[in-house]
Phi, psi and omega in degrees: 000123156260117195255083181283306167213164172200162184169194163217166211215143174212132214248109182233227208256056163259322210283120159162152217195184171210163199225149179231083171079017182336127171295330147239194185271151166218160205224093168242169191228122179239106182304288201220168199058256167171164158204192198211153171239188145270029191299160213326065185068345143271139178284124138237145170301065235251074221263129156348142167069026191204141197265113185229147184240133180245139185274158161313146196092356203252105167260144177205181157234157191223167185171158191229152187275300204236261193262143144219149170233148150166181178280170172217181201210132161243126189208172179233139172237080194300138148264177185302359202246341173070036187244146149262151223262047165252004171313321177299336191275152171274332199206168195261143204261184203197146177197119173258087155195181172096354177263028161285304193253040158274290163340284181313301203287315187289353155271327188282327182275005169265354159252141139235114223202139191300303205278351138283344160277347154277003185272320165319290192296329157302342194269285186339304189330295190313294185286354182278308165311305182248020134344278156326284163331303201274309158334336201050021171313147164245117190275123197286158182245081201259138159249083206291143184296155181298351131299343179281300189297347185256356185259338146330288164305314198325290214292323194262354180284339208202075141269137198190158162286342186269323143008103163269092170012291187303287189278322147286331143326319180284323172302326200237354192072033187231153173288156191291315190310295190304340240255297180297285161022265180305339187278331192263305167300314184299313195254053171005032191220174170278178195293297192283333181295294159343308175317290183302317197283323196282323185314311197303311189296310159334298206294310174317350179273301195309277197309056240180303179301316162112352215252341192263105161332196184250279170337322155295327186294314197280338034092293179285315167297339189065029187285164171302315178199181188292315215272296223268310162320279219307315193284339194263342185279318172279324173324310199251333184249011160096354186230153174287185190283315186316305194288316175330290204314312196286020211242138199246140205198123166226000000 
């Protein structure tokens, strides 16, 4: 679990926006009131006393009529593969349980402190967990080979546009054929493709993040330039980085 930002919020009808192709999931607990989202032209409702996850990858717009407070989570939940694998849900997911440990998180988000931010991130877990459950997701149980699981690690240890076929296969010992082979069967996508979806989403977290320039981020990837970031970057969420970054988002 990644646990990227969290908080709390009391919200009224000035608060609304829209989100694009979101990099990660959010996870909110909505305290009072209600607000709505807007997914492919239907409104859902988001009702006071209930825990809801919009998955990542999910574009929409939000807003609230009248008061709503609550927390919220921009979090990753990693499978082996290093995607997260609420990236799969289609639709936003619901758990009416959990408000005991709403409380709790919401006393907890008054310290700062190492051992309340691991008391959060168990809790979080803990409602992710029973999420899951009450959705009945099925979580795949891929077991990948062992060429996959070291070009995986390879790959998130040295992430980069300079990252090469060639040089990872030679990092893992492996042949470039085999290399391709496993990468297309297990994870059904290509060796660069793979890349490009884990580069693109990171640089999408970070401007998110609030804290990275765009020249750093781009920079940190090891694109050539700003103008190639900016175009590979509009490929997958539809915006430049520039415009991502101006998008007002909790």
């Amino acid at each position: 679990l990644e646990l990227l930002n969290c908080g709390s919020a009391v919200l009224d009808s000035s608060w609304k926006g829209k989100v694009i192709c979101s990099p990660v999931s959010r996870l909110y607990f909505v305290k009072t009131g209600s607000f709505f989202l807007i997914i492919n032209g239907e409104r859902i409702e988001l009702f006071g006393g209930n825990w809801y996850l919009v998955p990542s990858g999910s574009s929409y717009e939000y807003g609230c009529e009248g008061e709503t407070s609550q927390l919220f989570f921009h979090l990753n939940l990693l499978g082996a593969e290093n995607i997260d694998i609420f990236e799969r849900q289609s639709s936003v997911l619901t758990l009416k349980e959990g408000f005991n440990e709403a409380e709790e998180i919401g006393a907890l988000l008054t310290n700062d402190d190492d051992i309340s931010a691991l008391n959060i991130k168990n809790l979080v877990m803990k409602i992710l967990l029973n999420m899951i459950k009450e959705n009945e997701i099925e979580l795949k149980n891929s077991k990948y080979s062992p060429c996959v699981i070291k070009a995986i690690n390879h790959i998130n240890k040295n992430l980069s546009e300079n990252l090469t076929i060639k040089g990872i296969a030679n990092a893992i010992y492996v042949s470039e054929s085999t290399l391709t082979k496993h990468i297309r069967r297990e994870l059904g996508t290509t060796v660069n493709g793979y890349i490009d979806d884990l580069i693109l989403t990171r640089a999408a977290q970070m401007i998110a993040d609030g804290r990275y320039s765009l020249s750093a981020i781009s920079n940190r990837f090891g694109f050539c330039d700003q103008f190639y970031f900016s175009r590979k970057f509009k490929a997958k969420f539809g915006l430049t980085p520039s415009e991502y970054k101006k998008l007002r988002d909790i």
